[in-house]
N, C-alpha and C positions, 0 to 999 in steps of 0.2 A: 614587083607588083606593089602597087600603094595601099594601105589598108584601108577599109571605107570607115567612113567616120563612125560610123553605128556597130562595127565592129568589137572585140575587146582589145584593148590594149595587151593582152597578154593571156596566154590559154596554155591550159596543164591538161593531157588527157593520159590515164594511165599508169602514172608513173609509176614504176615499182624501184628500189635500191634495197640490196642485200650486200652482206659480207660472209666470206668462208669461214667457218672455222676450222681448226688443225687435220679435224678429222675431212672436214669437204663438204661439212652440212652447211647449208644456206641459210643463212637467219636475215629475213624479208625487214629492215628497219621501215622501207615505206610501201606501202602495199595498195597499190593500183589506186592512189591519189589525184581526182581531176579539183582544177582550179582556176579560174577568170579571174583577171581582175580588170577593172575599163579604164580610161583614162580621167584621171582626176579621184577617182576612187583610191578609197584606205581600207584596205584588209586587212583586218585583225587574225594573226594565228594564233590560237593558245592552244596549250595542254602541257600536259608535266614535262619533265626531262626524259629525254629518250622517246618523243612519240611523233620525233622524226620532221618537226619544223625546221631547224635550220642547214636539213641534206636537202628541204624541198628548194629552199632559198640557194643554196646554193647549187643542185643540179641545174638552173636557172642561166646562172653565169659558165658553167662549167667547172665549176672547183670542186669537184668531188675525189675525194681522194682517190690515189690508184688502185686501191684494194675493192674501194667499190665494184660492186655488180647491176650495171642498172639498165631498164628497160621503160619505152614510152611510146603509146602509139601518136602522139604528138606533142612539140613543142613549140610556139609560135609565139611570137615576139613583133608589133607593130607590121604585123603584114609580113613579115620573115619567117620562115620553115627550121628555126635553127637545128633540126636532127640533120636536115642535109646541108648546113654552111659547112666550110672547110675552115679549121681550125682558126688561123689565119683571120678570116673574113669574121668569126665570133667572139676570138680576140679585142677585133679591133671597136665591137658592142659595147663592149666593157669598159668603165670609165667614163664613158663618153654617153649613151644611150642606155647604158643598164647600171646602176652600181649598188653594194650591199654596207652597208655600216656593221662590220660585226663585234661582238658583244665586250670582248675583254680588249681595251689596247696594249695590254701588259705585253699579248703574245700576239699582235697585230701590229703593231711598230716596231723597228728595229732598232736594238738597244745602241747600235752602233753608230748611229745616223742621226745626225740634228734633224729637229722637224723640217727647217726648210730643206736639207736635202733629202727628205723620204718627200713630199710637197711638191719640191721641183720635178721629182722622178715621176710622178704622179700627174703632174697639169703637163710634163713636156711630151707625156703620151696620149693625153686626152683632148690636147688643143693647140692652136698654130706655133708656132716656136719664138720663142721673145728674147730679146735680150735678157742681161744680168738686172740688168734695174726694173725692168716690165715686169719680168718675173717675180723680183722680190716685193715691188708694189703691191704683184696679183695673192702673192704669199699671204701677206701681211692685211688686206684686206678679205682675203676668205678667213683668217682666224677674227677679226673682227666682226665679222659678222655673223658667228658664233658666239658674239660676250664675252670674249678672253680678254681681260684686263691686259695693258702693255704688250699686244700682238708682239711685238718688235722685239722684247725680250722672248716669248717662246718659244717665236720661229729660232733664236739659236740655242734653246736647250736642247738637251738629250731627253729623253722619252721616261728616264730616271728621277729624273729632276722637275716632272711631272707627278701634279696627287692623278687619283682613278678618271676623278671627274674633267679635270683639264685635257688629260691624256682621249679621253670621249670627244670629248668636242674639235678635237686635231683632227679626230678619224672622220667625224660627222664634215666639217670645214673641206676634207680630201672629197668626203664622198661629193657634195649638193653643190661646190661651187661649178662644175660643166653643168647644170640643168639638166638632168638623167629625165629621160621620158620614164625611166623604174628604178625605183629605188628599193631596194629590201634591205630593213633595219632588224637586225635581230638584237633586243636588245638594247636598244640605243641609250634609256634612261637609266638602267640598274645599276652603274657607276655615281649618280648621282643624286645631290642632296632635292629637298621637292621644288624651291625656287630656282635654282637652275635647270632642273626638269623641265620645269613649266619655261624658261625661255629658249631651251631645245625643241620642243613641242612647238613653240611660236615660230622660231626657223623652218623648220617644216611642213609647216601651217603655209607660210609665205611661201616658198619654194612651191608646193602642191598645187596654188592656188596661181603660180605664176608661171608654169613653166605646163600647166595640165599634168603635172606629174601624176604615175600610178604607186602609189604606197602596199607594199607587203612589210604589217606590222609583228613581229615576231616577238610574242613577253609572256607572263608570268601573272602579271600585274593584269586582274580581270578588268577592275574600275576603271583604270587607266583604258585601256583597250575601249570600253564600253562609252565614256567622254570623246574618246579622240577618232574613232576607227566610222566607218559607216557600215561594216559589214563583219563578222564574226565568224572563223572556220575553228573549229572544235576537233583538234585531234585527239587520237586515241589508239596505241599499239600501231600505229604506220597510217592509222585511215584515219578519215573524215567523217567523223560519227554526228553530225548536227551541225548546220551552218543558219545564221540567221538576222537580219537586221540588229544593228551594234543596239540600239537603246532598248531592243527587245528581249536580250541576252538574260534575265532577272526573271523571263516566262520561260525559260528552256525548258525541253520538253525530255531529252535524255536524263538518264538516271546518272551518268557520267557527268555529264554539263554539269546539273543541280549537285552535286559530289565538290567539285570545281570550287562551285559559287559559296555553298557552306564552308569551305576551309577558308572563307572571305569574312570573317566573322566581323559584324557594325562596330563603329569606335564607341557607338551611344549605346548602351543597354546589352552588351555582348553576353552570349549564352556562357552558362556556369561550366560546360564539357563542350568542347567542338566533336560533332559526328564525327566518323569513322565514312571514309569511301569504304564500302564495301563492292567490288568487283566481281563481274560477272563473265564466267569464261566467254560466254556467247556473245560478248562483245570485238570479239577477235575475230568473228566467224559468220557471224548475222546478215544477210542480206545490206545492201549499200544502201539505206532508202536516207537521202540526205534530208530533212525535215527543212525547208525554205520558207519561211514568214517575212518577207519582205527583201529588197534587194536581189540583187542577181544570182 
């Protein structure tokens, strides 16, 4: 069935993922999580570490580890039901129609594998099959077109012989160059200095803007998020405590969000003591009432 155009590119309803502990107790990391995102749209995720952004990102693709426990009264993907594809048939999304850029390529490239053959393994599952020279042409022009100075030398280094930030832009190059109707980055800039940031951002900028891509931006970095994202999701202990149009995000109306924003302290006139988040159990437990101020 075809999606309709007015539709979202992509819908979250539910999601819950826990892990066992030793003893058998369930500890809920994401706790019944809805999310849209439409096409052409950038989603901003933020909140600390641990409040379960990039399990949402990845129950997405299906990479959640085996240990996971997870549940969803829906997952849909451009007019796709993906709870009932067969493994197989969601597989073959990936790469191709979905992809994730994730955050460290230290432990996301294999230390044993030149980039062109982690590259090649990479485009000859995502798109037609080419020969040896088609292929390293297409190699060598998706590191290019991530600003890797001398492509040609890095398609044959090892992933070692990469700093953080070059090692990034392999993984980004892997992800963008099939045109993903979704891409989720988690991450994608935190390896990098701010001028190569800003021409990572401008690839994605392109791509988004060329291809209708749907953006899930997963970071740390508020401002960042606030400049780039159109849309803002606010997690917190597994939920979604405040979602809001990105350049609105500076009027949050949570005591968490405004927590967030103060550990953002101005480069001009910065306060003598940064606050203290001060936490409130009832944010664990409080009614879902998501606060919506523009955007979807």
């Amino acid at each position: 069935m075809q999606a309709s155009s007015q539709a979202p590119l992509c819908e979250i309803e539910n999601l819950r993922i826990g892990f066992a502990a030793h003893d058998g107790t369930l500890t809920e990391a994401v706790r019944g999580l809805s999310l849209t995102v439409n096409r052409g749209e950038r989603v901003g995720i933020v909140g600390e570490s641990g409040s379960g952004k990039s399990l949402t990102g990845r129950a997405l693709l299906g990479l959640l580890p085996p240990a996971a426990q997870w549940s969803a009264d829906a997952l849909r993907f451009d007019g796709h039901d993906l709870l009932a594809m067969r493994p197989k048939e969601r597989r073959r999304l990936c790469g191709t129609q979905m992809s994730m850029i994730l955050q460290d390529p230290k432990y996301s490239l294999n230390p044993v594998m030149t980039v062109a053959q982690q590259m090649r393994e990479a485009f000859g599952r995502s798109g037609p099959k080419l020969n040896a020279r088609a292929m390293r042409e297409k190699i060598v022009a998706a590191l290019a077109a991530v600003h890797i100075r001398n492509p040609e030398r890095v398609a044959d280094a090892y992933p070692h012989e990469l700093s953080g930030g070059m090692g990034q832009r392999v993984m980004i190059a892997m992800m963008v160059s099939s045109g993903p109707r979704l891409l989720i980055a988690d991450e994608p800039t935190s390896a990098l200095d701010v001028l190569v940031s800003i021409q990572v951002l401008a690839v994605l900028d392109e791509m988004i803007g060329k291809h209708g891509t749907g953006l899930i931006f997963i970071s740390h970095d508020l401002p960042l998020v606030m400049s780039f994202c159109d849309r803002v999701v606010v997690m917190y202990g597994g939920r979604v405590v405040e979602t809001c149009a990105a350049h609105e995000l500076r009027d949050a109306r949570h005591p968490y969000t405004r927590g967030l924003l103060a550990a953002n302290p101005p480069l001009v006139d910065p306060p003598a003591e940064l606050p203290v988040l001060c936490r409130d159990p009832a944010w664990l437990t409080e009614p879902l009432e998501v606060l919506r101020r523009g955007g979807r």
